[in-house]
N, C-alpha and C positions, 0 to 999 in steps of 0.2 A: 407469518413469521412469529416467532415465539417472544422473541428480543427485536425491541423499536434497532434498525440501524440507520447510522446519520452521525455528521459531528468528524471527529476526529478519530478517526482509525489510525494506528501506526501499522504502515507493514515493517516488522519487527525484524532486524537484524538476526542470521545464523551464525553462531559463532561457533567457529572451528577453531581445533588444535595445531597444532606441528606438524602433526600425522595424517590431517585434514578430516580428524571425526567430529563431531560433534562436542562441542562442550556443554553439559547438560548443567553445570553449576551456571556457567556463565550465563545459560539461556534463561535460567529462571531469574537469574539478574538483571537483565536487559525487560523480561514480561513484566517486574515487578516497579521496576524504573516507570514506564511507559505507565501504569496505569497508577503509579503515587502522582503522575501531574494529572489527572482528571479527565484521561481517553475517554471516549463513547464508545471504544471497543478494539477489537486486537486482529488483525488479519496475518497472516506466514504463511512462506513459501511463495510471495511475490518476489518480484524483481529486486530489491532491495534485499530479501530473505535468502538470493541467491536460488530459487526454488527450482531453478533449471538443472541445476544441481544436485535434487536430493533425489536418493531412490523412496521407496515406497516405503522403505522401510524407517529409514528417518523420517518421512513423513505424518507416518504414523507416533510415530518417538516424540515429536516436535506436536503435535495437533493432543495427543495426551496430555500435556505438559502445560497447554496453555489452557486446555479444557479447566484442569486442575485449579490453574494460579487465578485464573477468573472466577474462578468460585460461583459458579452462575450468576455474577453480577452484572457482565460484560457482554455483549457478541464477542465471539470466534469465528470469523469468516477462513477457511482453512484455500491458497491457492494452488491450483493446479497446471503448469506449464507441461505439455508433450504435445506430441506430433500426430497422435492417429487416433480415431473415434475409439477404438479395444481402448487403447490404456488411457484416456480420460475417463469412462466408463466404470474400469476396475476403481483407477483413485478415488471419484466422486464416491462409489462404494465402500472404499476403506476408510475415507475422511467420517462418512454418513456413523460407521460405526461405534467413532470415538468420541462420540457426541458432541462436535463442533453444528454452528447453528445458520451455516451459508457457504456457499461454493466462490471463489474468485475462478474464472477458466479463461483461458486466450486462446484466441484463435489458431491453428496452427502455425508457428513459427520457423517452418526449415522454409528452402527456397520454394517450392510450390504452391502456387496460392489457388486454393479451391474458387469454384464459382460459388456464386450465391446461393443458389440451392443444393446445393454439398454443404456448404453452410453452416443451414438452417440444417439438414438433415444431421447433421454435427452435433449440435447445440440443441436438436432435438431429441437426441439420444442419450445425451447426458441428463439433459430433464429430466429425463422419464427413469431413471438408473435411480435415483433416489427419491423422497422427500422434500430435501432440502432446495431454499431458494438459491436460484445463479446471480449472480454479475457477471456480465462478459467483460473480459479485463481487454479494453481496445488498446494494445500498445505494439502491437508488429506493425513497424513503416511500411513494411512491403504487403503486409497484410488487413490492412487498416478499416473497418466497416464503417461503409458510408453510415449516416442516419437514418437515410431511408431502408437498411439493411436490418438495422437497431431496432427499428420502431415494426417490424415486418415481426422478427423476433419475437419482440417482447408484446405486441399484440398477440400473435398467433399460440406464443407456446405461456403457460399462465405460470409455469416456474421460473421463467426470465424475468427478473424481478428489475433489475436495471444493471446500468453500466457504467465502468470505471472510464473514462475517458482520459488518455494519457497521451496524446501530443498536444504538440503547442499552439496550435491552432483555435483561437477563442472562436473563430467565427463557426467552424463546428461544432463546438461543444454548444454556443446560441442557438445553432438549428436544431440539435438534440432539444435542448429545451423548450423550445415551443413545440417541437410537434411528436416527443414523446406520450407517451399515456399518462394520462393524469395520475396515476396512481403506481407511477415507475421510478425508482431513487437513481436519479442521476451524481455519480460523484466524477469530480474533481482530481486529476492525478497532475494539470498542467503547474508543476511547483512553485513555477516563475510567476503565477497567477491567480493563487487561490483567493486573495481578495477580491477581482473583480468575479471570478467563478461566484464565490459564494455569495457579492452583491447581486448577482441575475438569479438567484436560486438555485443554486448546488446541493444536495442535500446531505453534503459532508466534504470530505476529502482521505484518498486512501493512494501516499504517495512520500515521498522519501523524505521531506522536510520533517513531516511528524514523527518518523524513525530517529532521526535526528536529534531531533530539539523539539518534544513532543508536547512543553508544557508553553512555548512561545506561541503554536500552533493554537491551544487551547485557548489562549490570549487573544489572538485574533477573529478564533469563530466568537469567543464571547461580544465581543468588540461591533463586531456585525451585525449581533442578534440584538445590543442593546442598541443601537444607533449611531455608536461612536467611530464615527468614519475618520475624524480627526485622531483618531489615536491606530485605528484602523491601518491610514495608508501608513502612517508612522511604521506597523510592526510590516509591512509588507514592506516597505523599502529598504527594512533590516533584513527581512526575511531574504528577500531579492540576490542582496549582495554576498549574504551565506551560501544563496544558491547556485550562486556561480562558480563558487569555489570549490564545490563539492559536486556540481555536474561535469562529469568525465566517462570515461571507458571504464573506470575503476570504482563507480558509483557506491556500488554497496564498499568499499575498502575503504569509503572514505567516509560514508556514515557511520562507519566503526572508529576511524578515528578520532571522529566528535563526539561520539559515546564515549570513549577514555579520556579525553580532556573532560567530561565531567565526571569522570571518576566512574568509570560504570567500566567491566571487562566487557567488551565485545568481542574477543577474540581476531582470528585471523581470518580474510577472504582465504576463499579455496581457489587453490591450484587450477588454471595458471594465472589466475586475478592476482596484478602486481596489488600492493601494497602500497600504503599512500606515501608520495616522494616528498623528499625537505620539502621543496619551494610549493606544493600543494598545503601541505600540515601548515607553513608559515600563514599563509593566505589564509586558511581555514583556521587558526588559531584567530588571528586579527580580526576575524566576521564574526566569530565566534561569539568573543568579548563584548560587542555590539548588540548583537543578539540577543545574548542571554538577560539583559537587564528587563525585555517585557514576561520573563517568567518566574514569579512570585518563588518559586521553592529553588531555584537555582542556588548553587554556590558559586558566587561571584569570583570567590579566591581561587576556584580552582582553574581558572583562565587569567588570570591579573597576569 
């Protein structure tokens, strides 16, 4: 890999209009927010990016735009969410073009859940489609890869470079960690838990908190790295209670609402993603305010 990845990824909000296209102001708004607090890097088109949502051709629109705003200082991890080995294949190729520098991919997500060596032959084929290193982004309940599944993977094929781990289940994400490859970046997607994640050795996190409140996140991994566990669970038990208010069905709608109480346009969820409701906005106002105090460059007034 060209770019160290580790640290604080945000998967970056999609902001749409009225009309539900893309807002292309707002986005460089939102890229340029994220990485004035001190990211390790930029992923879109995950879960929080709404990425189920784009066609290929926003994808491509979206994956330029941050190639750009990173100024080759940052990874671009560009993600890819469908249903059949063809069109993970084409994307991973169209992402490869626009000079983003890693793959996020999930496993297929409609109701059919492949066997294990459908897989592998899956995630074997997108390997080989580019260059570029994978994360397998682990987040379909119904489609969920044990570790033994993971580590079969990421031995066998040498572009699986590691994996995003996104349910809530700690004691999974420990079995990933010992008996992954020593030389495989496991991150962190469970939100409610990035402190003890990153106390066992996470090698970053890429998950909708950092979307959110991307310089509180930064606060914390530093926190971890120097020793300061006492300040530590501090930012985690602010973190926690943000993240209850903004974990819903309407996830990403509600990370955009936290991006405009700090003054940032994120735009609109796309259709038919409700909109964040009073009594959700009030709760996430009130965590908000909490929160925002472990990040140095916040505007405090803009939540008061």
């Amino acid at each position: 890999m060209s770019k160290k990845i580790y640290g604080i990824i945000p998967p970056i909000v999609t902001p749409f209009d009225a009309d539900g296209g893309i807002d292309q102001t707002a986005l460089r708004e939102n890229i340029r927010f994220v990485i004035s607090r001190g990211v390790h890097g930029i992923c879109f088109g995950g879960s929080t990016g709404e990425g189920h949502t784009l066609s290929s051709d926003e994808l491509e629109l979206i994956a330029k735009t941050c190639v750009e705003e990173a100024k080759g200082q940052l990874p671009v991890i560009a993600g890819i969410i469908v249903n059949s080995t063809r069109d993970a294949v084409a994307k991973a190729k169209l992402m490869a073009a626009t000079g983003v520098d890693a793959l996020q991919v999930t496993p297929v997500h409609y109701l059919f859940k492949p066997d294990d060596d459908a897989t592998f032959a899956h995630f074997k084929a997108i390997s080989e489609a580019t260059d570029l290193p994978v994360l397998i982004y682990n987040v379909v309940p119904w489609n969920y890869l044990s570790p033994a599944l993971l580590v079969r993977l990421m031995t066998n094929l040498p572009k699986i470079k590691g994996v995003k781990q996104s349910a809530g289940d700690l004691k999974l994400f420990a079995d990933l960690m010992i008996t992954a490859p020593k030389d495989a970046l496991v991150f962190s997607a469970i939100d409610a838990l990035l402190y003890p994640s990153f106390v066992i050795g996470s090698h970053g996190t890429i998950a909708a908190n950092p979307a959110a409140v991307p310089g509180v996140c930064v606060a914390l991994w530093d926190a971890v790295e120097a020793g300061n566990h006492a300040l530590a669970l501090e930012i985690h038990e602010a973190l926690l209670v943000f993240w209850n208010t903004i974990s819903a069905d309407n996830l990403p709608a509600n990370v955009k609402y936290s991006l405009s109480l700090q003054g940032i346009n994120a735009g609109l969820p796309r259709a038919p993603m409700p909109a964040t409701s009073a009594k959700q906005g009030a709760a996430i106002q009130d965590a908000l305010k909490l929160v925002l105090k472990y990040d140095a460059a916040a505007d405090q007034s803009a939540v008061a």
